[in-house]
N, CA, C and O of each residue as an XYZ file, in Angstrom:
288
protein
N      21.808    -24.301     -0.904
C      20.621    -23.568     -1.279
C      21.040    -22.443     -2.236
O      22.120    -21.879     -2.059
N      20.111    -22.049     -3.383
C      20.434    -21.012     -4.275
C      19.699    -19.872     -3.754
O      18.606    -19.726     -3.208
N      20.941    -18.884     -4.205
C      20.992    -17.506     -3.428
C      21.038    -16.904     -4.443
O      22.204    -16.642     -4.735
N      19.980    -16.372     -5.484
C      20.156    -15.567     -6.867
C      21.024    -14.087     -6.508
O      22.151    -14.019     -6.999
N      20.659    -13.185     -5.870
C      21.327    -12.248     -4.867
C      23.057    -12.479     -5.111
O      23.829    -11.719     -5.696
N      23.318    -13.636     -4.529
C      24.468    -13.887     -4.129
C      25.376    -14.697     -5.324
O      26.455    -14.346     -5.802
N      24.388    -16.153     -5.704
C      25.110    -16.887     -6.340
C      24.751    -16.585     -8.268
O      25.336    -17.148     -9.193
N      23.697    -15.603     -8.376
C      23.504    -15.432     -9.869
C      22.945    -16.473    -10.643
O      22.532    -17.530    -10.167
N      22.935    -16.224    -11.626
C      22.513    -17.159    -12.664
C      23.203    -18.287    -13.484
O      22.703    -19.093    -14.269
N      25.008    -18.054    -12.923
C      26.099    -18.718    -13.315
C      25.798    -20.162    -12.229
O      26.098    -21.275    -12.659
N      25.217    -20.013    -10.881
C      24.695    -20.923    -10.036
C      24.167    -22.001    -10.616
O      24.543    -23.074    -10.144
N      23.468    -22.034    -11.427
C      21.810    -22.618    -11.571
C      22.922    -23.748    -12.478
O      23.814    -23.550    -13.303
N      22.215    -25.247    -11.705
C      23.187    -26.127    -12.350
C      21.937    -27.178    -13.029
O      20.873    -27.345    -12.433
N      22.186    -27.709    -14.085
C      21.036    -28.609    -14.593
C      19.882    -28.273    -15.372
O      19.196    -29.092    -15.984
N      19.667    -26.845    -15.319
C      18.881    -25.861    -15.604
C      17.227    -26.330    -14.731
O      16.070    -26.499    -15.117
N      17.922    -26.398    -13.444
C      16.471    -26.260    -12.672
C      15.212    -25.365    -12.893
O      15.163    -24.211    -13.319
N      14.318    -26.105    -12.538
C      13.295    -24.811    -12.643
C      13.049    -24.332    -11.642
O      12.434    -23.275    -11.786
N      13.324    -24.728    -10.180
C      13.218    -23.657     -9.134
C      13.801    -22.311     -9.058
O      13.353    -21.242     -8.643
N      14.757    -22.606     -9.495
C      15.956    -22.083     -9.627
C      15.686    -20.511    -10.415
O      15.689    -19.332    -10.062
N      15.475    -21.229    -11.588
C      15.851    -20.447    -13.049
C      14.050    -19.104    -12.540
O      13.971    -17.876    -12.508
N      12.978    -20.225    -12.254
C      12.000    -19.177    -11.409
C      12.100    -17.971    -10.341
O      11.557    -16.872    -10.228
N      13.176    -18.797     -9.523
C      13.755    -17.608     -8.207
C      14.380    -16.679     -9.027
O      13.971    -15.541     -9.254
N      15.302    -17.157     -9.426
C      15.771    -15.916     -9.879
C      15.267    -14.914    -11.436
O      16.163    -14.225    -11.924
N      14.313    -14.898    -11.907
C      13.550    -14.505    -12.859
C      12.750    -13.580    -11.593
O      13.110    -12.446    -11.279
N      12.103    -13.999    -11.233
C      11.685    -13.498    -10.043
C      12.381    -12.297     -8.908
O      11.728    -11.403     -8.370
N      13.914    -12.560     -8.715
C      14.417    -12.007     -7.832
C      14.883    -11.045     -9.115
O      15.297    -10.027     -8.561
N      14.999    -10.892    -10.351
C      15.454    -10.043    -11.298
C      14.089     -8.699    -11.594
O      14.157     -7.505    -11.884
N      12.947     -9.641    -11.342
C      11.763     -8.850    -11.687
C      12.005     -7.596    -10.404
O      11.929     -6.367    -10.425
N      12.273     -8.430     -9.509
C      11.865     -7.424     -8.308
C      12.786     -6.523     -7.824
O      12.523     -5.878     -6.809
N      13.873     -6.384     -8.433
C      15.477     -5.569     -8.590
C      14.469     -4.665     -9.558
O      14.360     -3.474     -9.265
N      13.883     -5.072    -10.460
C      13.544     -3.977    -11.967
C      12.313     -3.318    -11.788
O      11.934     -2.596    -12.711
N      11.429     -3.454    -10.509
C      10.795     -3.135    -10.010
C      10.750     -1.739     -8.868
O       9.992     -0.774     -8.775
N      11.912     -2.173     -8.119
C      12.671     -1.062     -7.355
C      13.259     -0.029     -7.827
O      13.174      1.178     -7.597
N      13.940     -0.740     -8.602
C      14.644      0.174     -9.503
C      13.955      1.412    -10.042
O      14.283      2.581     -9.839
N      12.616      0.806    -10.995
C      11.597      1.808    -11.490
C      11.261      2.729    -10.118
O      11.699      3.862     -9.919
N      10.246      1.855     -9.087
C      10.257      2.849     -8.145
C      11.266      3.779     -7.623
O      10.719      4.740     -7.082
N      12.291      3.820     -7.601
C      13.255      4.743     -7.187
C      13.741      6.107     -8.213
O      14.470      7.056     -7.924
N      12.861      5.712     -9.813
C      13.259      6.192    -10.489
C      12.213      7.298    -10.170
O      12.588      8.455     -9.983
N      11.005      6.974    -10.112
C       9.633      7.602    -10.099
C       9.652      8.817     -9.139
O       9.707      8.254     -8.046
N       9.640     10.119     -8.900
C       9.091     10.929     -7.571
C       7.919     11.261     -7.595
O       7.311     11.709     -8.567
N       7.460     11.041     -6.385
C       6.169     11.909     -6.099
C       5.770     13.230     -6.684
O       6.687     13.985     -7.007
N       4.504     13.625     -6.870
C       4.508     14.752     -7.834
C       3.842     15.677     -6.166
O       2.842     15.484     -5.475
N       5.134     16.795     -6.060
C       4.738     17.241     -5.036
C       3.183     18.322     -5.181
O       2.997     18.990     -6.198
N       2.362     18.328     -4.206
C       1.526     18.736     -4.128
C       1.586     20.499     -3.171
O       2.520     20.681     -2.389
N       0.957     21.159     -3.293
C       1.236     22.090     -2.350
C       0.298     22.127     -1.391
O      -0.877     22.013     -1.741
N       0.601     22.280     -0.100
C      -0.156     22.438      1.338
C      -0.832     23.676      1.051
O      -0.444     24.624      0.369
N      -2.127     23.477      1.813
C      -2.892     24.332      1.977
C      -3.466     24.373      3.326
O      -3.826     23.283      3.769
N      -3.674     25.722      4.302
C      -3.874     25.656      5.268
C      -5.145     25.190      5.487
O      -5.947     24.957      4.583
N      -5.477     24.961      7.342
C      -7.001     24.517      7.352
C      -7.823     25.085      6.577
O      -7.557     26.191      6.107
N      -9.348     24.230      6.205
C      -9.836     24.602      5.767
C     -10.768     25.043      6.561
O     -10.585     24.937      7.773
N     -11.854     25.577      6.110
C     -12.772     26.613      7.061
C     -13.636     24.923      7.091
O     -13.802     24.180      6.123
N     -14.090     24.680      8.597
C     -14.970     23.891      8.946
C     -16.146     23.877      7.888
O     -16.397     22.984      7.079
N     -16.864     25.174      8.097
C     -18.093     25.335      7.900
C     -19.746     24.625      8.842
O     -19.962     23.656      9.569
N     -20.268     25.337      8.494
C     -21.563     24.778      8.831
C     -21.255     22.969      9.618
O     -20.344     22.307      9.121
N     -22.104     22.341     10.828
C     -21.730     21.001     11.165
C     -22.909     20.491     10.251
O     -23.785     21.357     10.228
N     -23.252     19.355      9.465
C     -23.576     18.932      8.639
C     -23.555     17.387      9.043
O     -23.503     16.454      8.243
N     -23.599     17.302     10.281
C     -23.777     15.565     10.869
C     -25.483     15.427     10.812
O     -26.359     16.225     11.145
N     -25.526     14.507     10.428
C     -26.824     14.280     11.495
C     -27.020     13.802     12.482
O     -26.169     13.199     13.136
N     -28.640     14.034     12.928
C     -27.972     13.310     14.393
C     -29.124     12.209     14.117
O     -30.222     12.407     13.596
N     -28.594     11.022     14.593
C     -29.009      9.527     14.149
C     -30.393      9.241     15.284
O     -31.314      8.500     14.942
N     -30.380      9.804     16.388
C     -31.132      9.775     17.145
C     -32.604     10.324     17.101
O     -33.548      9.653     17.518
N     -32.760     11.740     16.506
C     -33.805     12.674     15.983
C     -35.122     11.997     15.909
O     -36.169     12.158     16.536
N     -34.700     11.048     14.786
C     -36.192     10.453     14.194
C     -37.078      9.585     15.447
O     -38.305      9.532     15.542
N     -36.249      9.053     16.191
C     -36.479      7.939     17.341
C     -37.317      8.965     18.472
O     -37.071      9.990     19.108
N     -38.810      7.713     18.236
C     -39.724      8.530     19.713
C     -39.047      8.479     21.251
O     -38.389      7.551     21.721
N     -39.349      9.555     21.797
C     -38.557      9.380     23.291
C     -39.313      8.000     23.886
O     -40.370      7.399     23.694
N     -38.499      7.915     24.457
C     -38.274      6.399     25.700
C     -39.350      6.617     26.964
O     -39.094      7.676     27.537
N     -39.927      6.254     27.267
C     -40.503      6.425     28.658
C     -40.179      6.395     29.920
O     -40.198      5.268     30.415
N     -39.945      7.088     30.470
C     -39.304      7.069     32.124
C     -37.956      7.270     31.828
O     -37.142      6.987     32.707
N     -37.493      7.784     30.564
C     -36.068      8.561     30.505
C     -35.589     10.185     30.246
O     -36.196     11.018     29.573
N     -34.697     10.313     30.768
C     -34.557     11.902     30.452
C     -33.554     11.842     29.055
O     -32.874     10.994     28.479
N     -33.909     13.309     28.885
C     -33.649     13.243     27.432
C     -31.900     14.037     27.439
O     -31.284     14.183     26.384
């Protein structure tokens, strides 16, 4: 079995196309990492809680006529 990782591109005998795909593939995704590792996060600065404020739910129930023979 071809192991691009392991056996490279010197591997690839016949010029398969599984092959020559895996490892095009396993090259993309080395150059991929790579970038990501290059990249940092753009740090942000913390900010403490924020003030709640006012509760601003509604209440889903409100509009609905009471029930009969229930407490509220």
């Amino acid at each position: 079995m071809f192991d691009p990782e392991a056996d490279g591109t010197g591997a690839i005998k016949g010029g398969c196309s599984r092959c020559l795909e895996l490892q095009a593939i396993f090259e993309s995704h080395r150059r991929t990492l790579q970038l990501m590792r290059t990249v940092a996060p753009i740090p942000t600065p913390r900010r403490g809680p924020s003030d709640p404020g006012p509760d601003r739910q509604q209440d889903l129930f409100a509009s609905l006529p009471p029930v009969a023979g229930h407490q509220a």
